[in-house]
Z-matrix of the N, CA and C atoms (Angstrom, degrees):
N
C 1 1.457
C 2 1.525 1 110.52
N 3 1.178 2 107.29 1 -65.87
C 4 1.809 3 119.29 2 163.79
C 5 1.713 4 104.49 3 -30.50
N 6 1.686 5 110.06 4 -58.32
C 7 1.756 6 85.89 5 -167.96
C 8 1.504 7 94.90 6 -89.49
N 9 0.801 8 153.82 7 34.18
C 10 1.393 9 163.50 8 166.44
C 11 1.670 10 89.53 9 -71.52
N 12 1.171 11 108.86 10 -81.59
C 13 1.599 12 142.34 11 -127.89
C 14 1.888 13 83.90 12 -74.79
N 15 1.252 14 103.03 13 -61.71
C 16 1.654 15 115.80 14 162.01
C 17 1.446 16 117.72 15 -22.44
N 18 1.480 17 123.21 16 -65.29
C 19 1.413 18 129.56 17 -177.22
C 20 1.261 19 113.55 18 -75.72
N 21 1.655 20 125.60 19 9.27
C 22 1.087 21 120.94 20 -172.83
C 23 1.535 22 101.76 21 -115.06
N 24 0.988 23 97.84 22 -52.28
C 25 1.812 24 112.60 23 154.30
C 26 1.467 25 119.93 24 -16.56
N 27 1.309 26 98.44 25 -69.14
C 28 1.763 27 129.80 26 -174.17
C 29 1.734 28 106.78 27 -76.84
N 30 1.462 29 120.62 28 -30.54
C 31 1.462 30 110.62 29 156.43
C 32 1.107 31 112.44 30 -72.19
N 33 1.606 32 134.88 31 -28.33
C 34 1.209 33 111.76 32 -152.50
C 35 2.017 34 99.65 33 -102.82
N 36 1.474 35 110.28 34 -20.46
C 37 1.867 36 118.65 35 143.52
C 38 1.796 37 110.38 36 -36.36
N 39 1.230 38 84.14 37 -67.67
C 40 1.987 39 75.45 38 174.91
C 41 1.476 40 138.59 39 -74.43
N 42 1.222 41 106.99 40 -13.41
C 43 1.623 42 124.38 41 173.25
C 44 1.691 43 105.78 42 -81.70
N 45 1.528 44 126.89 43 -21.11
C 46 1.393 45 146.05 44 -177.40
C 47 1.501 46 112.56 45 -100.40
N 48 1.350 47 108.76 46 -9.37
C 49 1.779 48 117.76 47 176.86
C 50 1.511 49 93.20 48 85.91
N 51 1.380 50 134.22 49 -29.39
C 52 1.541 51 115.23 50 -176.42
C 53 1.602 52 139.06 51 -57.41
N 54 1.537 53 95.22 52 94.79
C 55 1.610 54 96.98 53 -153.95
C 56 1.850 55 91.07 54 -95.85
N 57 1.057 56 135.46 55 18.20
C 58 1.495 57 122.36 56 -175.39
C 59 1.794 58 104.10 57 -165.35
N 60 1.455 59 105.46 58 -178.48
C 61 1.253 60 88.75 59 173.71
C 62 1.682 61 96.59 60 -142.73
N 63 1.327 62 110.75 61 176.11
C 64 1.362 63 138.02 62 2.65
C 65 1.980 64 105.58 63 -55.15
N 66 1.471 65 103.13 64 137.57
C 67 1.457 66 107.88 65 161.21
C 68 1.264 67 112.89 66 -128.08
N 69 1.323 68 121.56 67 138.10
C 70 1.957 69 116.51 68 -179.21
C 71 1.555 70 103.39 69 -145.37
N 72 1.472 71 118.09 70 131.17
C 73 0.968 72 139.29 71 151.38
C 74 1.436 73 129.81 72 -85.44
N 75 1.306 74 107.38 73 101.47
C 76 1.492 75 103.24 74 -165.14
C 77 1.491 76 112.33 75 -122.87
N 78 1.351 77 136.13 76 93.02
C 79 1.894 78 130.03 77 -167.35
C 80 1.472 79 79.23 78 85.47
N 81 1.605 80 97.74 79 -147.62
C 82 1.128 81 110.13 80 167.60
C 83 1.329 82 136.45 81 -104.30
N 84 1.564 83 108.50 82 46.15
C 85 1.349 84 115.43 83 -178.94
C 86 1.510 85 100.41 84 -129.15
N 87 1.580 86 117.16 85 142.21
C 88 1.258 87 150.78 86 -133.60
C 89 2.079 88 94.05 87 -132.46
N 90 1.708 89 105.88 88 105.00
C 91 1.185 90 83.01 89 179.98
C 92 1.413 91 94.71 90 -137.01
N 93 1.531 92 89.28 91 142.07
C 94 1.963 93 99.74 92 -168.78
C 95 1.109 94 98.65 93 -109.00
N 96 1.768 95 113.72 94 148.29
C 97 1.301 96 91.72 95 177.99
C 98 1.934 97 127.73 96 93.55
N 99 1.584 98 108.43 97 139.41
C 100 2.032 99 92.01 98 -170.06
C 101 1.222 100 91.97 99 -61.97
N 102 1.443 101 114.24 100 160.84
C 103 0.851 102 134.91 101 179.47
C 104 1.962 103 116.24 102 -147.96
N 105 1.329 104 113.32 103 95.53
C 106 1.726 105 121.10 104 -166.98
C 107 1.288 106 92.93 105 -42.49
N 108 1.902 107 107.41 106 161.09
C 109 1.255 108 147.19 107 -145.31
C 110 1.895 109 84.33 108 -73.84
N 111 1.288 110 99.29 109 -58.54
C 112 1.761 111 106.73 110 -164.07
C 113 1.254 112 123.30 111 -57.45
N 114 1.883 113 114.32 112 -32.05
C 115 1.195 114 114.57 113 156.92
C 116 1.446 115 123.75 114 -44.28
N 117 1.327 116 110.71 115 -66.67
C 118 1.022 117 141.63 116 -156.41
C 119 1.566 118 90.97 117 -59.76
N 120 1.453 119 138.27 118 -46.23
C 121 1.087 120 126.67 119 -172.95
C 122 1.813 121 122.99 120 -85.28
N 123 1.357 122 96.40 121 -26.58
C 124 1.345 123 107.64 122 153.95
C 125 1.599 124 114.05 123 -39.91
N 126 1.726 125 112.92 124 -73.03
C 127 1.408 126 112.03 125 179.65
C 128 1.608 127 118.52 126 -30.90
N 129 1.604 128 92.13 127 -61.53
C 130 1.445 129 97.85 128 -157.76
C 131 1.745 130 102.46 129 -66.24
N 132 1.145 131 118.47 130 -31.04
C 133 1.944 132 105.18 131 172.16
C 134 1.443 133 102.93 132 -65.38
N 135 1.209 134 150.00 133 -15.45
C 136 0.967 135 154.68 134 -135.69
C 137 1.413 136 87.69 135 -107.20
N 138 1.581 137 109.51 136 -75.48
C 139 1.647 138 111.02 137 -171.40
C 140 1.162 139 112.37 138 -53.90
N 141 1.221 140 120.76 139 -0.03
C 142 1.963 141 113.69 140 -156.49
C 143 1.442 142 92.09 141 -105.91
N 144 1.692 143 117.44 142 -46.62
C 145 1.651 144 103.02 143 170.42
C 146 1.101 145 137.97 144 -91.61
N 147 1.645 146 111.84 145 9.64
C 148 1.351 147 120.08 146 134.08
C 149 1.377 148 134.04 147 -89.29
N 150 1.508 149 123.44 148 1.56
C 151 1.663 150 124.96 149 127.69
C 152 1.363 151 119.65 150 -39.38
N 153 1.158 152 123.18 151 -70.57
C 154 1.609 153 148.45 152 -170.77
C 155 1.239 154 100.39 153 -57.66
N 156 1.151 155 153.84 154 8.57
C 157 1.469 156 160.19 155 -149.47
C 158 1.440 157 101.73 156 -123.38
């Protein structure tokens, strides 16, 4: 089940271009690569009130 869950993971990293990490999917933005604290928090308020929508 565990390596199941793994290879599905890892197709869906390569179907998204994420070949390394750090990788984050956040809304619908795709970020490869570090990425600073402020970005990162930007996104995530971002996705949440376009959840709430």
């Amino acid at each position: 089940a565990i390596d199941a869950e793994i290879d599905r993971n890892l197709a869906l990293a390569r179907a998204l271009r994420i070949n390394g990490t750090p990788g984050f999917v956040i809304g619908d933005e795709i970020l490869r690569g570090a990425t600073d604290l402020q970005t990162m928090q930007r996104l995530i308020d971002q996705a949440r009130k376009d959840q709430n929508r």
